[in-house]
N, C-alpha and C positions, 0 to 999 in steps of 0.2 A: 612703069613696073614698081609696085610697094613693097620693099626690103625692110620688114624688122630689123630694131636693133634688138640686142641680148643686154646691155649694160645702162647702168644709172649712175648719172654723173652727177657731180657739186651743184647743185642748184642752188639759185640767191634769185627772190626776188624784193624791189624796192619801190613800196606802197605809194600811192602819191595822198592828194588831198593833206588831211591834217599828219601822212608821214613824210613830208617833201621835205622839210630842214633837214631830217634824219637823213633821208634816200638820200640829199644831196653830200653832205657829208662819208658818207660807206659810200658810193659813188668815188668822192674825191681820193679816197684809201686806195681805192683797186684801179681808176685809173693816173697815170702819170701826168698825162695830159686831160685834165680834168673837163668832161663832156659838161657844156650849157645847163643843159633840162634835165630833170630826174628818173632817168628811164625805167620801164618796165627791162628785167636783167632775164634774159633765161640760160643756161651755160647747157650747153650741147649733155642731151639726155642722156649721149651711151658713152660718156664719159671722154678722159684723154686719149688723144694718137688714136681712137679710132679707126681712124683713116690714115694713110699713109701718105707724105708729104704733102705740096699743095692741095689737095683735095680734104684734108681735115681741117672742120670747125671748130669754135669752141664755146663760140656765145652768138646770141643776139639781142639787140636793147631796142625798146620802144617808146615813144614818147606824145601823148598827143596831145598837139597846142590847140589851147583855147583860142587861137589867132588864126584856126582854119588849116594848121597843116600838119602831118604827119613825119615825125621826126624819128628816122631807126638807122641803127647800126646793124655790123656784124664782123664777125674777126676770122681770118684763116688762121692757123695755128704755126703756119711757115710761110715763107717769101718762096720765090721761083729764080730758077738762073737761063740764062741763054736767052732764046725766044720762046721761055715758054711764058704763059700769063697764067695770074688767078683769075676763075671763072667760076660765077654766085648770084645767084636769083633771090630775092625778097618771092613770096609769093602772098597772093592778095583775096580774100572772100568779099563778094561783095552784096551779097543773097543770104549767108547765114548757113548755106549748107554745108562748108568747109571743102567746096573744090575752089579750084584755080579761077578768078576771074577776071586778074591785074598780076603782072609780074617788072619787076624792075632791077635788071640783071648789071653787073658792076662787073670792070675787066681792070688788073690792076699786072702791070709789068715788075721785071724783075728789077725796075730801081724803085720799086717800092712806092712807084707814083698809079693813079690813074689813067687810062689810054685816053687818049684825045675824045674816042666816039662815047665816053663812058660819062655818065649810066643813061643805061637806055630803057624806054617801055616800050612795054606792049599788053596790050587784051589778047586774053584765053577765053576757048570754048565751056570753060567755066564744067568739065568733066572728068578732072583728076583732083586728088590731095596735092600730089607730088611734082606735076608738072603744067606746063602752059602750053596744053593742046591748041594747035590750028593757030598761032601766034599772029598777030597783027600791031607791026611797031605802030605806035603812038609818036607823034610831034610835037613836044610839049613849047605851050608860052612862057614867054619871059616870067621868072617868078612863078613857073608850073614846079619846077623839078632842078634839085642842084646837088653834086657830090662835092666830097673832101674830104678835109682832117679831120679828125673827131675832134679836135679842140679848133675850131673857128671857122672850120667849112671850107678851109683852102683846096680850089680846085688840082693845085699844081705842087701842092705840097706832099711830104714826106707821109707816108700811112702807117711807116711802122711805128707800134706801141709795144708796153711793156702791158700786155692787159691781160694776159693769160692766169685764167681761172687756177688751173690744174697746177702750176709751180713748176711745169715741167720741163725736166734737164735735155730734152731733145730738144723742145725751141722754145726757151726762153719767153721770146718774144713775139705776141701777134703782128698780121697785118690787118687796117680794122679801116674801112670805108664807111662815112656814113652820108646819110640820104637823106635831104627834106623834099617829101612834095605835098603839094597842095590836095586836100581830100577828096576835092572836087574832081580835081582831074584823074583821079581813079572811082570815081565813082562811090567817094564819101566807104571805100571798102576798108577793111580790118586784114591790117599782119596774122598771117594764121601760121608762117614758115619759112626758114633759108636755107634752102640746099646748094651746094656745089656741082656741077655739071662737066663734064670732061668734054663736050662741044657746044649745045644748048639746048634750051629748054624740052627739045621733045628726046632727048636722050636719056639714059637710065642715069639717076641723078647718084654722086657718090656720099652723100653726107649729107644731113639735115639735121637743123639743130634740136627738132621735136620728131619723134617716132611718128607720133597719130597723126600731126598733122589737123588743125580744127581749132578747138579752145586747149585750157589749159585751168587744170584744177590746182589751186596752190592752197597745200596745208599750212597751215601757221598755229604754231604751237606759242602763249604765251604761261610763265608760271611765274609764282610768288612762294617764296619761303626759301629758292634756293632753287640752282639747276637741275634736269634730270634727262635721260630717255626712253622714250615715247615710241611705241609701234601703232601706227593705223594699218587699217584692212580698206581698199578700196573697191569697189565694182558697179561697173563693169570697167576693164582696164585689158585692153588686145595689141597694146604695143610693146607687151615683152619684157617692160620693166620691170623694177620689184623683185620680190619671193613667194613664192607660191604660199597661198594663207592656209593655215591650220585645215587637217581633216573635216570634213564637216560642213567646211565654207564652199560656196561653188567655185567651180573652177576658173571660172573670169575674175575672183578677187585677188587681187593680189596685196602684198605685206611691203610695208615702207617705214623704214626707223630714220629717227631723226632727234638730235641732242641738242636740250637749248643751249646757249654761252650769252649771259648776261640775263638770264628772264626773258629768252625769244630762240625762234629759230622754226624756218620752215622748210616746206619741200613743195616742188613743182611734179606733176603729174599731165603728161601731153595726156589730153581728151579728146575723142572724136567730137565733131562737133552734133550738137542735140541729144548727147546724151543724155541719160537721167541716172545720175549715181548715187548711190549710198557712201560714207566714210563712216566708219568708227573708231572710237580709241580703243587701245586696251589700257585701262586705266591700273596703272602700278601702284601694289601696294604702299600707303602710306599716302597717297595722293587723293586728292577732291576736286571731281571734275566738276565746272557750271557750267550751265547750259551753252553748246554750242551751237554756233551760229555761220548763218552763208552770205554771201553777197556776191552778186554778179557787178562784174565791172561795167558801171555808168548807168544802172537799174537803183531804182532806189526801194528801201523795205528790203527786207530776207528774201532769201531764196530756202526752200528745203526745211523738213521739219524735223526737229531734237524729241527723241523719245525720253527725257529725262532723264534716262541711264550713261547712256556712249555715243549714241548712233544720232547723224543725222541721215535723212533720205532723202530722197525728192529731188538732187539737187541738178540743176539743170547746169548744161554744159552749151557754151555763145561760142559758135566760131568766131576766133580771133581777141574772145575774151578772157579776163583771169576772171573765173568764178573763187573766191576768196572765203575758205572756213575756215573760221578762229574756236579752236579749243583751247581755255586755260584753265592752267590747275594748279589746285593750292597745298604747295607741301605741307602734310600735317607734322606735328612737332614730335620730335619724342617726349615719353615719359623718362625721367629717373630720378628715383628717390637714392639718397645717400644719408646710412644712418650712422651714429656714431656711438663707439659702443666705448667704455672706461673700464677697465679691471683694476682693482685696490686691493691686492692681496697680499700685499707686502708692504701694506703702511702707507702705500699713497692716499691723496684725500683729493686727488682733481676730480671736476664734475666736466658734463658733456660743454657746456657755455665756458669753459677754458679754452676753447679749441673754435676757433674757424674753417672750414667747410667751404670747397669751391669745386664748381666744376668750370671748369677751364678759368677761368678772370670773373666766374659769377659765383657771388657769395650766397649760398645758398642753407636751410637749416634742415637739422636733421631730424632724417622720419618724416622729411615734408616732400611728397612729389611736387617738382619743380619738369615744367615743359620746357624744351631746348630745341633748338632747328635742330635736322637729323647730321651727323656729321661725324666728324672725329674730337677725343677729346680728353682731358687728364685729370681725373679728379685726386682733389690732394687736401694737404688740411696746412694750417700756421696758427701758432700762440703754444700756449700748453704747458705746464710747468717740466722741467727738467728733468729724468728720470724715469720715463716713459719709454719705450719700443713700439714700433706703429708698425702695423700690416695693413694690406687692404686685401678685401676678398670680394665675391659676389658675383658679377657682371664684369667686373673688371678685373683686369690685370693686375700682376702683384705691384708694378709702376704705377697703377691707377690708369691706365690708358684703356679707350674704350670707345667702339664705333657704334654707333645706334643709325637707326633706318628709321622712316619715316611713320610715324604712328605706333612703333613700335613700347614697351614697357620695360625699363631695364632699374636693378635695386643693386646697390654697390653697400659694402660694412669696412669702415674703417675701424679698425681695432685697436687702443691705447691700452699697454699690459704694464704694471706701474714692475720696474727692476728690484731683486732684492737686494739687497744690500747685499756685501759679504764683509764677514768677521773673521779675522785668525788668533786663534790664542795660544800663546808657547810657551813652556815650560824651560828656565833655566836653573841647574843644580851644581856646587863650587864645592867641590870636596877635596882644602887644602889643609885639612885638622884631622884628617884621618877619618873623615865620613864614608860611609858605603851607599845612601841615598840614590834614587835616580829619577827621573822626573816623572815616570808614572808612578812611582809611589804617592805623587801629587795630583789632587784632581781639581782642575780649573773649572770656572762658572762663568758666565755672563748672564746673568736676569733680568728679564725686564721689568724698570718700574715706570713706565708710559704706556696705562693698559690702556687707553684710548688708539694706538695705534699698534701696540705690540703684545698688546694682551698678559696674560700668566708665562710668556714663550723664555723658554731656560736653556741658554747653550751649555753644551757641560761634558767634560772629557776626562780621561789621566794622560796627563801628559800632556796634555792641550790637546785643541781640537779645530774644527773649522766648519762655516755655516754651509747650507744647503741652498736651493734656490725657493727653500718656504722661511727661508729668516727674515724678519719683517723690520720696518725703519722702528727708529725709537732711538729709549736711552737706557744702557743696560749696567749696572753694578756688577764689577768686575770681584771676582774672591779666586779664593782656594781654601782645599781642606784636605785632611789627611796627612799622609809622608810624616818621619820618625820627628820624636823630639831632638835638641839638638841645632838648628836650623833657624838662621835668621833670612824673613824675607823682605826682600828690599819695594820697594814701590812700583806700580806702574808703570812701562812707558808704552806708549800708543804712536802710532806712524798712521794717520790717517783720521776723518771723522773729524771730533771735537771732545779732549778729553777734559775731565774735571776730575781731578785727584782720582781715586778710582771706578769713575763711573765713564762710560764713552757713549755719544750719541753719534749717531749713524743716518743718514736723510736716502730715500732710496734712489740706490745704482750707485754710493758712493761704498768704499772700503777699506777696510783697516787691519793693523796687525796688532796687538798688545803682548805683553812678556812680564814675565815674573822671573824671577833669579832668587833661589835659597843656597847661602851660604853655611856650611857648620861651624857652629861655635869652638872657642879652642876648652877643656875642661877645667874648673878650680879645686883646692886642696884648701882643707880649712882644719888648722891644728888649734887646738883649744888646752888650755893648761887649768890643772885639778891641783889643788892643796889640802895635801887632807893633813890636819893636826889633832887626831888622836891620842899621842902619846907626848906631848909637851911642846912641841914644835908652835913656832909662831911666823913662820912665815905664808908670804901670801904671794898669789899668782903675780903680782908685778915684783918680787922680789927674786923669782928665776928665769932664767931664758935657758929652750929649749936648744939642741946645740944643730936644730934646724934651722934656728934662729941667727945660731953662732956662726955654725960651716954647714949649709945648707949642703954640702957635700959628701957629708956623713950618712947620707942615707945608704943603704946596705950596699947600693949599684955605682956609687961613687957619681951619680947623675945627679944635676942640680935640679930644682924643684920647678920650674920650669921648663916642660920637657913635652914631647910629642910623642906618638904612639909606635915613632923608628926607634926610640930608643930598644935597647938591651935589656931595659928592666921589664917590660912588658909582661915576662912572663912568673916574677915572683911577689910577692907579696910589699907593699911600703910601710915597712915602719920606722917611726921616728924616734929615738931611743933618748931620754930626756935626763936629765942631770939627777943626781941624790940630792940630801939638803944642804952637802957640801958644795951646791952649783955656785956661781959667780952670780950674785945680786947685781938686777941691772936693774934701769932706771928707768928703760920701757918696757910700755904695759904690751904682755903678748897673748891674753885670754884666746886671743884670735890671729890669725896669722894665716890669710888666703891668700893662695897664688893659682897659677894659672895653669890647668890642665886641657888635652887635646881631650875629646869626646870619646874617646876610646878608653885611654887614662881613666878618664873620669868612671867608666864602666867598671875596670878594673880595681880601684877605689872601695872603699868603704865612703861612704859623705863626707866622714871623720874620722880625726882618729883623736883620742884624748891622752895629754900626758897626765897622770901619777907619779904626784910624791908624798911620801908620806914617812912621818918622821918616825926612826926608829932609832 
């Protein structure tokens, strides 16, 4: 009886001829005890635990020697306990139609060895896939047919392996018997299947490791440029694997994915035998298929013909053979251009060739589409004078991070904004003489005289002031103007920049503060002496002193002549009241006689005042 399976398992197969170092090698990975010859690997089509305890597979491997004998394994997925045994049929085409017409059945006890009678043959009625109708054991010669270990053919040895395909946490560990016999003594026939049997061979078999039972169609997928996944469509296909292919397609095709890992990766498909199938790819964007191609196992030339789009046809299906079609494909590159852009609006003078340009570790130039394999990736920039702000925009991220797909066009803008400068300018005003000033009555400047990079640009406040984000580098002449007479100012001082008596330069993103400070002057008193001789008199201005001169005290307020705007006298008048010609002749000259008034004083003041004398 023929029982579908519903499930597609891990398939691995390993190519012989010019792939045999390889095969042997991924061989020695999977198994522990590393099998001789480079097997053909099929892993049980409807996947793991399938089946339930002894009765589930998990692979079969095949091998054929150049030395006339056929070399295969196969694995149960668990051991047995008590009296019960594992019970497993090889089964054999010997005609090409894909039924039964050699079968060589293995019994393997629960210590994990061999039974004494085991392996046995026999010829079938050559009238099932699945089993060995009307059986007739066979007697084989010495050197006909022999079991054991997989690693050295020990009849009486240990079968358990670590060989399981699947990883799986229920059993670990296979039990794996292999077989050499002689081709002849089977009638030169081909492995087309291993199922497990719950008594033998005419009973309904519980597991086999291929559905269809026949040949076996194996995709293999190779690429270049970088790994990917792949979906084919096959038909005809009636063993239930797969997914049902797109509307449209007929109903016997079925859908099969598969992902390279290292630039390879394929899939096994059980085939009836003499089939004639079609595959095609569906070819993912970004990807370029060449022409694929078939080969029957031990035929030489192609099998099946490439319509130069996806598809091949034709392609014929060998009981007991791998018919082999290789599709590869070349991932195309992306595009992306990265341009670089410089803003100077503030006095910088960088150009785009200050600046380095990469996309990931590859130095690339800007405004140049440069191709890249399709991936992930960070575009960024280094160099560039100091003073700058950088964004990126475009296709990427503001990190510069950025995935592209194959074939695909992507344009990224790194942006360099040159910083303005900032400037502060502050007013300070000292009114210890009796000033009333305040520092907006002063209006500060800074001008540029670097029109090359700052142009006519004039900062300028009462009171001071402070720059914008359009204040641009340069060197600017610091002043003031305005605010009362009265007022000494003192010089610059700058916190920042690079200052030069009062000029300050500025380079952009750097900043500064400057300050002014006006002090008020204290006021002067300037008495001047008049001689008038009109009427016989002969004296002369150094001949009298004023008695401001004398007792500077004598001014009307009893205030000395140096005085500030707290005094008392504030509010009347200062006069100096000066001697007749009776004065005391002195010997210094007093034509002049300044002292020191506050600013207010000074107001209150006439400039001068003049003594008269005149002789009478």
């Amino acid at each position: 009886m023929h029982r579908l399976k519903g499930k597609t398992g891990f398939l691995l197969t390993i190519a012989l001829g010019v792939l045999v170092g390889l095969a042997s090698a991924m061989v020695m990975l999977v198994f522990a005890d590393t099998p001789p010859p480079p097997y053909y690997i099929v892993n049980d089509l409807n996947g793991a635990n399938d089946e339930p305890g002894q009765k589930d597979l998990t692979r079969m491997g095949r091998y054929d020697d150049p030395a006339g004998y056929l070399d295969i394994f196969w694995s149960w997925d668990e051991g047995t306990t008590g009296g019960n045994t594992l019970d497993a049929c090889a089964l054999f085409d010997s005609d090409g139609d894909g039924n039964v017409n050699y079968a060589i059945c293995g019994t393997v006890g629960s210590d994990f060895k061999q039974t004494a009678t085991s392996p046995k043959a026999f010829s079938c009625d050559d009238s099932d896939k699945f089993h060995c109708l009307t059986p007739i054991a066979l007697t084989p010669l010495a050197g006909d047919l022999a079991g054991g270990t997989l690693a050295g053919l020990v009849a009486d040895g240990s079968l358990l392996t670590n060989t399981d395909p699947f990883n799986s946490d229920i059993a670990p560990n296979d039990v794996t018997l292999r077989v050499r016999v002689k081709k002849s003594f089977l009638g030169n026939s081909v492995l087309t299947n291993v199922c497990t049997y719950p008594a033998n061979t005419n009973s309904d078999y519980s597991d086999c490791v291929s559905n269809e039972g026949g040949g076996f169609l194996n995709i293999v997928k190779n690429t270049s440029g970088g790994d990917g996944s792949f979906t084919f469509k096959a038909n005809p296909v009636t063993d239930g694997t797969g997914s049902a292919c797109p509307q449209g397609d007929p109903s016997s095709c079925r859908s099969y994915s598969l992902t390279t890992v290292g630039g390879t990766g394929s899939q096994i498909i059980g085939a009836a035998a003499n089939a004639v199938m079609s595959l095609s790819e569906v070819v993912p964007a970004g990807w370029v298929l060449s022409p694929a191609s078939c080969v029957v196992e031990g035929q030489q030339g192609t099998a099946g013909s490439f319509d130069g789009v996806s598809t091949v046809s034709g392609i014929p299906v060998v009981s007991g053979k791998f018919t082999t079609c290789t599709f590869t494909n070349a991932k195309q590159p992306a595009k992306l251009t990265v341009t670089k852009v410089v803003t100077n609006d503030n006095g910088g003078s960088a150009v785009v060739s200050n600046f380095t340009l990469k996309v990931g570790d590859t130095v690339v130039t800007s405004g140049v589409q440069t191709q890249i394999p399709a991936g992930d990736y960070v575009v960024s920039e280094t160099g560039g004078p100091s003073g700058y702000v950088g964004s990126i925009g475009g296709a990427c991220a503001a990190n510069g991070s950025i995935h592209t797909e194959p074939g695909e066009t992507y344009a990224c803008t790194i942006t360099n904004n040159d910083v303005a400068p900032s400037l502060v300018l502050t007013k300070g005003v000292v009114n210890d003489n009796g000033g009333t000033a305040s520092g907006t009555d002063f209006t500060l400047s800074a001008t540029c005289t670097t029109a090359s990079t700052c142009g006519l640009d004039i900062l300028s406040g009462a009171g001071g002031t402070s720059s914008n984000g359009a204040f641009k580098a340069g060197t600017y002449a610091l002043s003031e103007s305005g605010g009362p007479s009265g007022y000494t100012a003192s010089a610059w001082t700058c916190t920042g920049g690079v200052q030069n008596g009062s000029n300050i330069t500025l380079g952009i993103g750097q900043s500064a503060s400057c300050s002014i400070t006006n002090n008020d002057q204290q006021g002067t008193l300037i008495v001047k002496k008049v001689v008038i001789n009109d009427n016989g008199g002969t004296k002369k201005a150094t001949d009298l002193r004023s008695r401001s001169e004398a007792t500077p005290q004598l001014l009307s307020c009893r205030t000395p002549i140096h005085f500030t705007a707290r005094t008392h006298c504030r509010e009347m008048p200062v006069r100096i009241r000066s001697q007749n010609l009776r004065s005391r002749v002195t010997q210094q000259p007093t034509t002049t006689a300044p002292t020191s008034f506050s600013p207010t004083a000074r107001r209150r003041l006439a400039p001068s005042r003049t003594m008269i004398n005149q002789a009478h």
